[in-house]
C-alpha positions as CSV (number, residue, x, y, z in Angstrom):
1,X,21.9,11.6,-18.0
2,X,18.4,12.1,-17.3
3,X,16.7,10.1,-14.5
4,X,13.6,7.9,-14.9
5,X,11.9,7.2,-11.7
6,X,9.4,3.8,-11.7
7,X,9.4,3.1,-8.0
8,X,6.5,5.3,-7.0
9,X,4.9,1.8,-5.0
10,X,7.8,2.6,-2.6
11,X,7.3,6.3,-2.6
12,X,6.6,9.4,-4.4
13,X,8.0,12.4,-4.7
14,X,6.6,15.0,-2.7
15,X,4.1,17.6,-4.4
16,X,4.6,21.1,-4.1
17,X,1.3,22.3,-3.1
18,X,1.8,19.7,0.5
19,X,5.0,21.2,0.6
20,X,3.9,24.6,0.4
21,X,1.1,24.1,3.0
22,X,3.3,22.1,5.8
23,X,6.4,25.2,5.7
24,X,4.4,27.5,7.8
25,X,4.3,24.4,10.5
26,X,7.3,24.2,10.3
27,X,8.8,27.9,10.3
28,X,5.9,29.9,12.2
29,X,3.1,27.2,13.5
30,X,5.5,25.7,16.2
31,X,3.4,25.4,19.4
32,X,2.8,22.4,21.0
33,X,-0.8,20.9,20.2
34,X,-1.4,19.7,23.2
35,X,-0.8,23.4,24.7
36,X,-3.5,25.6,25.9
37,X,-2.4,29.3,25.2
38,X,-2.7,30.3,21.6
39,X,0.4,29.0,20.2
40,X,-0.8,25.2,20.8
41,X,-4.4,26.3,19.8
42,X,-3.9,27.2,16.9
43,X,-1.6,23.7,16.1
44,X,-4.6,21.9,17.5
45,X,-6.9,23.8,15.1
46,X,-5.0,22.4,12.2
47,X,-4.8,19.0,13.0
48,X,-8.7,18.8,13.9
49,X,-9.0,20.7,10.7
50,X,-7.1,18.2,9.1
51,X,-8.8,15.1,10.1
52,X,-12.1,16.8,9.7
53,X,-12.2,18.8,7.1
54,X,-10.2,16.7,4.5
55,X,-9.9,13.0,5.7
56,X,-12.8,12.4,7.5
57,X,-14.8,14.3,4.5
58,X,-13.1,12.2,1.6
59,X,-13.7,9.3,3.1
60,X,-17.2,9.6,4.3
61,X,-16.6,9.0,7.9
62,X,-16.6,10.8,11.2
63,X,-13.3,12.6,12.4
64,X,-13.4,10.5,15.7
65,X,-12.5,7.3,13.7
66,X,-9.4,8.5,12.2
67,X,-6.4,8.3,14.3
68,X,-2.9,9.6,12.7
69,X,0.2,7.3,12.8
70,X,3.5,6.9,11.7
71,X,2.7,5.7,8.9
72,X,1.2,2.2,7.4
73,X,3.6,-0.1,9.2
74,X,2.2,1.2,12.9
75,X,-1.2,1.3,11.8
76,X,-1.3,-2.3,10.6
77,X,0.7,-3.1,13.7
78,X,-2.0,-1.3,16.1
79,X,-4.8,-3.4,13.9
80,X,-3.5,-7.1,14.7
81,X,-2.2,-6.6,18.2
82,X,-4.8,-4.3,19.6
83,X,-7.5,-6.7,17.6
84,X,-6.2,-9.9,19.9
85,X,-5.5,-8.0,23.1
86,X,-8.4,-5.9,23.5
87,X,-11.3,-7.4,21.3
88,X,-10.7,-11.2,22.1
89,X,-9.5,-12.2,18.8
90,X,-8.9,-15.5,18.5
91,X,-8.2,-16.6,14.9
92,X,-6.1,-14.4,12.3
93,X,-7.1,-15.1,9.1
94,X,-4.4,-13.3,6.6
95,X,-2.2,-14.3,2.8
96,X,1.2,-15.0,2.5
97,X,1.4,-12.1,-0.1
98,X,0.6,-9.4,2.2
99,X,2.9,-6.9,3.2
100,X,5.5,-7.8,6.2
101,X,3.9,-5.2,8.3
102,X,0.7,-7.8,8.5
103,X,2.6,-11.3,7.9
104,X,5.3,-10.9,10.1
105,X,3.2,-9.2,12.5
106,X,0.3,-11.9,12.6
107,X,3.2,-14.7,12.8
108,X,4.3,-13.4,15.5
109,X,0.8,-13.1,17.2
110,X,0.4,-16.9,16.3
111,X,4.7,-17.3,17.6
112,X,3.6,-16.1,21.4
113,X,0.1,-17.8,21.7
114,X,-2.0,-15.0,21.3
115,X,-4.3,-16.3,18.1
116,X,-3.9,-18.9,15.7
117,X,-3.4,-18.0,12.3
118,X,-5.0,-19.0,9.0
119,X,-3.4,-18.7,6.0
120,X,-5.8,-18.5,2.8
121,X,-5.5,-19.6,-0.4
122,X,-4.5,-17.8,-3.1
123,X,-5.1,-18.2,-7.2
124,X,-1.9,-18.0,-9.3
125,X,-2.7,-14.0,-9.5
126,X,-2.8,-13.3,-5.8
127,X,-6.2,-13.3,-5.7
128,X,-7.6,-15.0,-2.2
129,X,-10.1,-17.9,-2.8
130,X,-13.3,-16.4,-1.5
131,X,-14.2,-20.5,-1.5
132,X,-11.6,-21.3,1.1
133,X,-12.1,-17.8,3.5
134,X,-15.2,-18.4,3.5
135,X,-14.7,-22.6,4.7
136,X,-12.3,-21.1,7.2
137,X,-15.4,-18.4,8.5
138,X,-17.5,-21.3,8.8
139,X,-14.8,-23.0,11.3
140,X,-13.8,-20.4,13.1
141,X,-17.3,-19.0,13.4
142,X,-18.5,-16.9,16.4
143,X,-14.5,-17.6,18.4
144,X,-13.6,-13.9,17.5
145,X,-11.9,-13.8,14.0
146,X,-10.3,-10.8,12.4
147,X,-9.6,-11.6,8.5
148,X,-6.8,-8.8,7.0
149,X,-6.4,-8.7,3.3
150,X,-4.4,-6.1,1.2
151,X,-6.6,-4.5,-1.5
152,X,-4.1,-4.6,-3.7
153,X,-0.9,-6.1,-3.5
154,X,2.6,-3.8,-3.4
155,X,4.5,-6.4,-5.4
156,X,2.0,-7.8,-8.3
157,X,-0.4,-4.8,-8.3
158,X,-3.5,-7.4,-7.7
159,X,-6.5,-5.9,-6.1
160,X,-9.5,-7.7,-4.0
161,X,-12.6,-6.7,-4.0
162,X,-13.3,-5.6,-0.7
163,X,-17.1,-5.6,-0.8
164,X,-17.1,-9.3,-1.4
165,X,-14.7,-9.9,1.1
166,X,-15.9,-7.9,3.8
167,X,-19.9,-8.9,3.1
168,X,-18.3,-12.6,3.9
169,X,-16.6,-11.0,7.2
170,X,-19.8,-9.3,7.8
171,X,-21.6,-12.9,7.5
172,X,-20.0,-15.0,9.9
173,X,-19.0,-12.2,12.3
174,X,-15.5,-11.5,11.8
175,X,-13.7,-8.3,11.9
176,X,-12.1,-7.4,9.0
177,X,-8.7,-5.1,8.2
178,X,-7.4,-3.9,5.3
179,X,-3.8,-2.7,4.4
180,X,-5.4,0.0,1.6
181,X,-1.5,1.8,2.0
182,X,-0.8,1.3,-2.2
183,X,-4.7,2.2,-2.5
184,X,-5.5,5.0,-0.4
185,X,-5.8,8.2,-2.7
186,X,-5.6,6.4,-5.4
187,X,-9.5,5.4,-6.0
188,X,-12.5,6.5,-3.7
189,X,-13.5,5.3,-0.4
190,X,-16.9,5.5,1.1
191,X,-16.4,3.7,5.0
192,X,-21.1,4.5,5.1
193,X,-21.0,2.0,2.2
194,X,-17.7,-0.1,2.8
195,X,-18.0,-3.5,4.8
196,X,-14.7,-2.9,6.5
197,X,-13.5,-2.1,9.8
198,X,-9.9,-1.3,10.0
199,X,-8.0,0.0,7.1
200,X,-4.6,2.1,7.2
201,X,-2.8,4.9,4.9
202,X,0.7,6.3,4.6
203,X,0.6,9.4,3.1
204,X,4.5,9.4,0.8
205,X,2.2,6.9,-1.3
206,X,0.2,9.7,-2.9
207,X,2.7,12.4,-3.0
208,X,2.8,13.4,0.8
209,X,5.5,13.3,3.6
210,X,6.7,10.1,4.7
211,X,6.1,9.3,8.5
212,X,2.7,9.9,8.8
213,X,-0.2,8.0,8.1
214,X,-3.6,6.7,9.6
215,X,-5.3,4.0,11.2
216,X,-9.5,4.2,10.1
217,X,-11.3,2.3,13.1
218,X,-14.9,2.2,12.7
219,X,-16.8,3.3,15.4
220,X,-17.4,0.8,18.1
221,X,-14.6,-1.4,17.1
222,X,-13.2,-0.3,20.6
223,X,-9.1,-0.9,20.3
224,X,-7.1,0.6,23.1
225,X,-4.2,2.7,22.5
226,X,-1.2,0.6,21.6
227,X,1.4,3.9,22.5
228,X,1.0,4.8,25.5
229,X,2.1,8.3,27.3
230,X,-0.3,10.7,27.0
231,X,-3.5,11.3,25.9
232,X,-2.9,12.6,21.8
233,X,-5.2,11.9,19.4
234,X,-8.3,11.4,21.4
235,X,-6.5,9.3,23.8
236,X,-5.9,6.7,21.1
237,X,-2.1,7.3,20.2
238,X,0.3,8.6,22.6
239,X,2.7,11.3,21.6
240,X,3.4,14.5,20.6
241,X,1.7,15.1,17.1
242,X,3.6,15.0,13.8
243,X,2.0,18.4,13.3
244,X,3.6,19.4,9.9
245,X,3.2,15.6,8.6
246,X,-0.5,15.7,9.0
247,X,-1.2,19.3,7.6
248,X,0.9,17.8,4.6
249,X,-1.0,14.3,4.9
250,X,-4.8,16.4,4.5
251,X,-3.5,18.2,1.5
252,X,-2.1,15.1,-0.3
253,X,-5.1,14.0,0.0
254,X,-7.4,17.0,-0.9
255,X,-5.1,17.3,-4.2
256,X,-5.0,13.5,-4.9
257,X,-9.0,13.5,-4.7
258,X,-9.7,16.6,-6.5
259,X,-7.3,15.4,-9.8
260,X,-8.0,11.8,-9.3
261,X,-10.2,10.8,-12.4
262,X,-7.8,12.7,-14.1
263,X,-4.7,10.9,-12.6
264,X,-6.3,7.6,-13.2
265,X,-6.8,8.3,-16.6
266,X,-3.0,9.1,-17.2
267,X,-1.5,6.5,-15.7
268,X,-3.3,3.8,-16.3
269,X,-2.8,4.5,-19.9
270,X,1.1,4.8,-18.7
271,X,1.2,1.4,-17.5
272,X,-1.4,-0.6,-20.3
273,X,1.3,1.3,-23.0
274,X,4.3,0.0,-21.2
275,X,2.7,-3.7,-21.3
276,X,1.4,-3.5,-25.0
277,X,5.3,-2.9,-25.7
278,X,6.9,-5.3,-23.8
279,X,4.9,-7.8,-25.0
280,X,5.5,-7.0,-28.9
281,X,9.0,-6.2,-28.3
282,X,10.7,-8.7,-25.8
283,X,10.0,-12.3,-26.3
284,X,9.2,-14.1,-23.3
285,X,7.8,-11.4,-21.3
286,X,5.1,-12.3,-19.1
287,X,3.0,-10.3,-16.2
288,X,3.2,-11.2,-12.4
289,X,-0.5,-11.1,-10.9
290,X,-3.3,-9.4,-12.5
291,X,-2.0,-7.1,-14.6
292,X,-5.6,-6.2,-16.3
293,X,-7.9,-3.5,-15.7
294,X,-9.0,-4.8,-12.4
295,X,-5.5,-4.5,-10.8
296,X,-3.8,-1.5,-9.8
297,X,-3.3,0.6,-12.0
298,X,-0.1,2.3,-10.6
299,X,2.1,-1.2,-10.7
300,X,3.1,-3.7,-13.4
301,X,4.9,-6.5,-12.5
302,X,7.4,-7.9,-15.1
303,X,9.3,-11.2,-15.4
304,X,11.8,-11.1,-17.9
305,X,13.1,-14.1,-19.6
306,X,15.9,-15.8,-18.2
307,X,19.2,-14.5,-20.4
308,X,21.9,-15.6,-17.7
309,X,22.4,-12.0,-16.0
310,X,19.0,-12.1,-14.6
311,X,20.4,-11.4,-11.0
312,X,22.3,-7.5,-12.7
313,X,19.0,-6.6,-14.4
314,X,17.7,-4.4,-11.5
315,X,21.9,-2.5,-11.0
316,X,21.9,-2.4,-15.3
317,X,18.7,-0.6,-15.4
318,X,20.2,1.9,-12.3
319,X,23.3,2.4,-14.5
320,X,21.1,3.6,-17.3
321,X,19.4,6.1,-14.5
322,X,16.4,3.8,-14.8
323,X,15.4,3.6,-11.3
324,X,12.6,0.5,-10.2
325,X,12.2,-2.4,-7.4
326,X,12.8,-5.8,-8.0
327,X,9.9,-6.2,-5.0
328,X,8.9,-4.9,-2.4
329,X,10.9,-1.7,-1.2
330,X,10.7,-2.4,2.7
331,X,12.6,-5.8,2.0
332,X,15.4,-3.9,0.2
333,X,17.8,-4.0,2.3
334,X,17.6,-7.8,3.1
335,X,19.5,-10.3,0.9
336,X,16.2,-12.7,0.7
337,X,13.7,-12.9,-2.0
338,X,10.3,-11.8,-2.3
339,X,8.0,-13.6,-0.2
340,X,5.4,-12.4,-2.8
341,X,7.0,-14.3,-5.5
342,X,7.8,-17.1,-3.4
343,X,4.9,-17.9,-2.4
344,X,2.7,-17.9,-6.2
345,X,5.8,-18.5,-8.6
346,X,8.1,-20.8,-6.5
347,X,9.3,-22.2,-9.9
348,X,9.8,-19.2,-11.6
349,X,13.0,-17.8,-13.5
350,X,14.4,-14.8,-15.1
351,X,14.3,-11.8,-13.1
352,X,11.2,-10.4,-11.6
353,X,10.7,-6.0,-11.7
354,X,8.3,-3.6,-10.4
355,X,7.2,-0.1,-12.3
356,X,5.1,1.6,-10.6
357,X,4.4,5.2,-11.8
358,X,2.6,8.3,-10.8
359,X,0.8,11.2,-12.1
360,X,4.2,13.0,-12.5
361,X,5.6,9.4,-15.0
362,X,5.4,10.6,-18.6
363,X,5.2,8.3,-22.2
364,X,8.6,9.8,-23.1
365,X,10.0,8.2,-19.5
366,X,8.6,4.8,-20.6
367,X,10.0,5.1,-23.9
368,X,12.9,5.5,-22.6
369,X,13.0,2.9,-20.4
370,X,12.1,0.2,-22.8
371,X,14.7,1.3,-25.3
372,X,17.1,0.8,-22.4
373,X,15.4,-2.9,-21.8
374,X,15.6,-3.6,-25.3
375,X,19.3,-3.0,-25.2
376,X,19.9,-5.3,-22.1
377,X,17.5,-7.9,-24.2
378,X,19.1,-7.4,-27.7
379,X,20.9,-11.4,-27.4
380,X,17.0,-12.5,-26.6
381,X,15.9,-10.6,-29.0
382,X,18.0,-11.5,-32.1
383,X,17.7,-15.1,-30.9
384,X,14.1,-15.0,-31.3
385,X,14.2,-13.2,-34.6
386,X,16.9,-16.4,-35.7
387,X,14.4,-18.7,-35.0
388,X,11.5,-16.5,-36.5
């Protein structure tokens, strides 16, 4: 049986060209960055190269404001806490939809004391009402305020408009931070033109390695290091570099820009063929969030209608090598629901799933995966052709 993978919002598969580039870092290019005889120079020279040449470059910034991670999950971390301890943050402003690294991280900010925390409004697609940020701006006005908002959501695929959220930041002098991990090299960014100040990347979300990422500060933001040891990446981030995870992070990146109208193209024609079906073939489909041409166009969120074995839908299609999230992947291995759904469809039933595909998803694999759906659905369907 031939596997279908639509779980790309959790990761992707790793291309071989970032593959190809990061073996020599790992088999010849050993030395120690941080070394000062050739072997660590010539590390050294890759990572600058990396951060110069190919982040900085693509996203219209200057090297000194990108500092490499772990991944997203450290880099939203370093955001919120560094924001309150070293910047005299205040107020959080955040969503309940957005990812754990930022919820759970800004309640636990608000837990100890260090700000208070403001949750926004949301309309029933996960959009945040611009009317009520802005009413909480006015309030919290001039107290030190950092707003963090997702631009587009893991789970629903719904994605803000970060202009017209960060020109508000920019009016009442907040800060503002934005989780761009399910975005980043997946449209353009251009940090001259972009209102924001903080944003963050993990590179295994557009077909690099997992365990690296980056946190974009804007210059004059002025966070302090939130690992400390030594003094790595510009003495921002203690800690000896993921050398072979950043080479590979750079050329993910180079390759994700340099086919990315094409890759757009593709998939969101993947994804608005894969709605156009379940809607004419499973009655009582419907689509989590903003499933239009707005959202993101690598996730579409599904609930099914209830049939009574809504809970096996997610292990059924697994069985059928049909492989997909019923939310978001970081929360699998938890036995609670998604906060996502919790929060905008409290009332909800049938079974909530996630496809999310890549430039590597074909028609064929979607084909396929609706046949499967259809057999799964065949009692809904045949009931709905009885009462037809």
């Amino acid at each position: 049986m031939t596997k279908i993978y639509l779980d790309n919002a959790a990761t992707t598969p790793l291309d071989p060209e970032v593959f190809d580039a990061m073996v020599p870092y790992m088999k010849e290019h050993f030395g120690n960055p941080s070394a000062i005889h050739g072997f660590g120079r010539r590390t050294r020279a890759a990572i600058e190269q990396a951060r110069r040449s190919v982040v900085s470059a693509l996203l219209n910034c200057t090297p000194s404001e990108i500092i490499f991670t772990s991944g997203g999950t450290e880099a939203d971390n370093m955001a919120l806490e560094c924001s309150v301890r070293d910047l005299g943050v205040k107020h959080i402003i955040s969503s309940r939809i957005e990812h754990h690294a930022v919820e759970l991280t800004a309640e636990a900010i608000g837990h100890d004391g260090g700000a208070q925390v403001h949750w926004v409004r949301l309309h029933a697609d996960g959009q945040p009402d611009l009317a009520h940020l802005e009413e909480l701006l006015k309030a919290t006005q001039g107290q030190g305020v950092l707003v963090s908002l997702m631009h587009a959501n893991n789970e629903l695929g719904t994605r803000i408009d970060l202009t017209a959220v960060g020109g508000l930041c920019r009016r009442y002098g907040a800060l503002f931070h934005s989780d761009t991990v399910q975005t980043m090299g997946h449209y353009r960014f251009d940090m001259e033109k972009l209102p924001v100040d903080l944003l963050t990347c993990a590179a295994h979300k557009f077909h690099g390695p997992k365990g690296i990422g980056f946190l974009y500060m804007r210059n004059g933001v002025g966070l302090k290091p939130l690992i400390l040891g030594g003094s790595q990446e510009r003495n921002m981030r203690a800690g000896t570099e993921n050398l072979y995870g950043i080479v590979g992070l750079a050329k993910a990146m180079e390759v994700a820009y340099r086919d990315l109208d094409e890759h757009i193209h593709h998939v969101s024609g993947l994804k608005a063929h894969m709605k156009q079906r379940l809607k004419a073939e499973i009655p009582g489909v419907s689509f989590n969030g903003d499933s239009g041409p707005e959202s993101l166009y690598t996730v579409l969120s599904v609930n099914f209608p209830e049939d009574g074995k809504s809970e096996m839908l997610l292990y059924n299609l697994d069985i059928e090598g049909v492989a997909c999230s019923g939310g978001s992947a970081c929360s699998s291995g938890s036995n609670k629901g998604s906060h996502v759904m919790a929060a905008l469809y409290p009332d909800q039933t049938g079974a909530n799933l996630r496809f999310s595909f890549s430039r590597y998803t074909t028609k064929d694999e979607i084909d396929r995966t609706l046949e499967v759906l259809k057999r799964v659905f065949e009692p809904v369907i045949a009931g709905a052709r009885v009462k037809a």
